[in-house]
N, C-alpha and C positions, 0 to 999 in steps of 0.2 A: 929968288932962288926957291925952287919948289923941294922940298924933302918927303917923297914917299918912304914909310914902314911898311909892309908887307908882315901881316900877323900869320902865326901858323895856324893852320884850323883847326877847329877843337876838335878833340877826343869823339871818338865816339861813345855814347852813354852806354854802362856796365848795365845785362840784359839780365833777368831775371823773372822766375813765375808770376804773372800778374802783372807785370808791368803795362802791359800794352790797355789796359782796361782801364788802370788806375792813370795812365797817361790820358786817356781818352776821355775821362769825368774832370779829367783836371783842363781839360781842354778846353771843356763846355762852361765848366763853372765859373770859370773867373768871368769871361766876357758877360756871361748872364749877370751876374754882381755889379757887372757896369750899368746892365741894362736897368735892373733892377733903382741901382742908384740915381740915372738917370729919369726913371718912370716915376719916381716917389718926390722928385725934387720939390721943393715950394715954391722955388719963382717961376716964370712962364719962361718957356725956353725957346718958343714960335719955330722956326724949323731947325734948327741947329739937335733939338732934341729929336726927332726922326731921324736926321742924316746920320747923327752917333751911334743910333740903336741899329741901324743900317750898317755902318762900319762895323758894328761891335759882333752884328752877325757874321757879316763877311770874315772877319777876324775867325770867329768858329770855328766855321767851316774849314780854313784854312789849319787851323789850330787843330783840329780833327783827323785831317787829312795825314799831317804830319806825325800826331799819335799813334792813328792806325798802323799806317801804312810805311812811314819811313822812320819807327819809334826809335832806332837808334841814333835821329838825328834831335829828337825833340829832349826837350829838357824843363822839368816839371817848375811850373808858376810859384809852387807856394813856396821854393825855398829863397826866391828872390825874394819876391812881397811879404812873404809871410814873418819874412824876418822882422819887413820893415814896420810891418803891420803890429807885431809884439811889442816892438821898443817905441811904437807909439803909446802901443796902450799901458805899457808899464810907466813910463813917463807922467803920461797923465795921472795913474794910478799914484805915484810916486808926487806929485804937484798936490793932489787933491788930500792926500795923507799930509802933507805939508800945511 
């Protein structure tokens, strides 16, 4: 027996000065971070490291498109990651105090 949910779709995001510009660096940024992380790695990564930096652009672009252009639909990176990014580093912060 199959059970579909049918979720409601989100909100649209509350629109304000700057937004569209600061959506638009948050667009760029993070996939470059990937790239970044990717390009710096120390093991060899043979093609898997181009195909990602490749996805990671396409992601951009995509991520761009939807800042600009359809900005009430996008919804900014850093509050997902960046949360999780914090309580990593506090964590550690908190082990290494230890």
């Amino acid at each position: 027996m199959w059970l579909l949910v049918a979720r409601e779709p989100r909100q649209d995001a509350p629109r304000w000065r700057g937004r569209k510009w600061l959506a638009a660096f948050d667009a760029v940024i993070w996939p470059m971070v990937g790239i970044l992380l990717i390009h710096t790695a120390l093991v060899p990564l043979g093609i898997v490291g181009p195909v990602a930096i490749a996805v990671a652009l396409g992601m951009s672009g995509v991520r761009l498109h939807r800042a600009i252009w359809v900005n009430h639909r996008y919804w900014f990176t850093i509050w997902r990651w960046g949360r999780v990014a914090l309580i990593l580093i506090l964590l550690g912060a908190v082990l290494k105090w230890l």
